[in-house]
C-alpha positions, 0 to 999 in steps of 0.5 A: 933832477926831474925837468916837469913842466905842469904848464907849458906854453899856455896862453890864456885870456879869461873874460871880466864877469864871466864863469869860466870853466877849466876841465882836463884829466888828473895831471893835466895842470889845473891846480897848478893853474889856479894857484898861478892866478893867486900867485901861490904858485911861481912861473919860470917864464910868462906873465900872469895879467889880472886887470893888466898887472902883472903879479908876478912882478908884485912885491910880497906887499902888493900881492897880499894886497891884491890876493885880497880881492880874490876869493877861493872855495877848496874842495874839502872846505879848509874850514877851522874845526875849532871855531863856530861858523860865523868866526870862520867868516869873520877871520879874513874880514879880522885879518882884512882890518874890519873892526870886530862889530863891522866884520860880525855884521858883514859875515852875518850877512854873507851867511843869511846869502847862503842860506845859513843864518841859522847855523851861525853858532855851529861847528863845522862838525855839525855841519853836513858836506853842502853846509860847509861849502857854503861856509865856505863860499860865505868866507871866500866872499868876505873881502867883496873880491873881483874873482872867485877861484872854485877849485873841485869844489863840489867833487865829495859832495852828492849829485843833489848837494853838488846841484845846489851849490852850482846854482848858489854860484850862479846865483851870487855870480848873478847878485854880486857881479865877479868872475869866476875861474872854475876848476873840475874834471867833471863835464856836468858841472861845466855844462851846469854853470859855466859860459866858457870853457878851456880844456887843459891836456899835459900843461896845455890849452887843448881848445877853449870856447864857449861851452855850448859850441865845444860840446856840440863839436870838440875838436882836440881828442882830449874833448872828444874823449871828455863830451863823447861817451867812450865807446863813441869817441870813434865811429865805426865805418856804417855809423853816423854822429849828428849834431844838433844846436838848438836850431833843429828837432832830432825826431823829424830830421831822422824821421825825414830821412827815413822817409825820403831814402826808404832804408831805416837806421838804429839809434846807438845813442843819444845825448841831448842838453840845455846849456845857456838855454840853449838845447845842444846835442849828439845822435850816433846812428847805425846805418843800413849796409848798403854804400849807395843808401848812406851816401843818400843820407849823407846828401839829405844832411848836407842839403838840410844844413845838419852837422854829421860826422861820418865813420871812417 
């Protein structure tokens, strides 16, 4: 028999209240994650904490209990084809015990919070990509839980479609006070909503931190490979990535140093964010070939307390 591990001595602490970001490459032992969390998955060794409880001493009782307080939104929505909109957000609120009028009161207004009161008689057939997903969202809010797992959710839709369910997120986030765990490959999408973020490579935790230090400077390969556009994940010996924070304006720092070593640089590239309001970003430049002018620069930097990463 195969020995895989899919997660291997990984220590995590995710904050009450917060979004929390996991990124990594297929295989990288997200979904497993996840599904460690909401106990569908069993660990070998370890502990998994939620509110200091450790679920996987739970009976088969005490975790359906508890699995009840933690909504889950999939990438292909799971939604029953067979029954309109309002009866897939009725059913967990059914299984929960709510009486029939309750739980029709209850689901129409977590329908009317995603902006799809008017599609209570629908299918899901009838119902573009976005629509469903935010059924979906409707359905995983039933119970009221404390945490909201998103895994892939927004991957088969379109960049606008995707945008919109990110901002519904953040917004019911906002409204309703729960944390949510969040599962993606796709950087846009961590810079988009979430506060922090762990970065998963072969089963473990790479490096994690809110999402505003990681990408102004990763520190594992893996997020370097993820921030940094590939052809700039290593630079070459004249070339120079500067990172900017919020602080400092790329234009005048550059402009200055222009000015005071008298040599001119190309820009390669440039990557420029707000995340959390906050602007963050990267500036790869190629310098002149001239060993005496680039250490000029790189003093003008440090004595301008600008972060720069020199080519090797």
């Amino acid at each position: 028999d195969l020995n895989i591990k899919a997660l291997n001595q990984l220590n995590l602490k995710i904050p009450q209240g917060k979004i929390f970001g996991i990124i990594g490459l297929s295989g990288a032992g997200k979904s497993t994650l996840i599904r460690t969390i909401n106990g569908l998955e069993k660990i070998d060794t370890g502990e998994v904490l939620i509110k200091g409880v450790n679920i996987q001493n739970l009976s088969e009782k005490e975790l359906l209990k508890t699995r009840q307080k933690i909504g889950i939104i999939f990438q292909h929505f799971n939604l029953l084809s067979q029954q309109t909109v309002l009866s897939n957000v009725i059913l967990p609120l059914k299984i929960a015990g709510y009486d029939k009028a309750k739980a029709k009161v209850k689901a129409l207004e977590l329908l009317e919070m995603v902006g799809l009161s008017d599609k209570i008689k629908a299918y899901p057939s009838q119902l573009s990509g976005g629509q469903q997903q935010r059924v979906a969202i409707a359905r995983s809010l039933a119970n009221d839980p404390d945490l909201l797992l998103v895994d892939e959710a927004t991957s088969a839709l379109d960049p606008q479609t995707t945008q919109s369910i990110l901002n519904l997120l953040k917004q019911l986030h906002q409204q309703l006070d729960f944390t949510i765990v969040l599962i993606t490959h796709e950087m846009s999408v961590i810079e988009a909503i979430c506060d922090e973020v762990a970065i998963l490579d072969q089963g473990q935790v790479a490096e994690v931190g809110s999402v505003s230090a990681i990408f102004k400077k990763p520190q594992s390969t893996i997020g370097r490979s993820l921030i940094y556009p590939s052809q700039q994940v290593k630079l070459a010996s004249n070339e120079l990535r500067i990172t900017f924070d919020g602080t400092t304006r790329a234009e005048p720092i550059v402009a200055s140093m222009v000015l005071e070593t008298q040599s001119t640089v190309n820009i390669i590239h440039a990557d420029m964010k707000t995340i959390n309001k906050q602007n963050v970003g990267h500036l790869i430049l190629q310098l002149p070939d001239d060993e005496k002018v680039i250490h000029r620069m790189c003093e003008f930097l440090t004595q301008h307390h600008i972060e720069f990463e020199k080519g090797e």
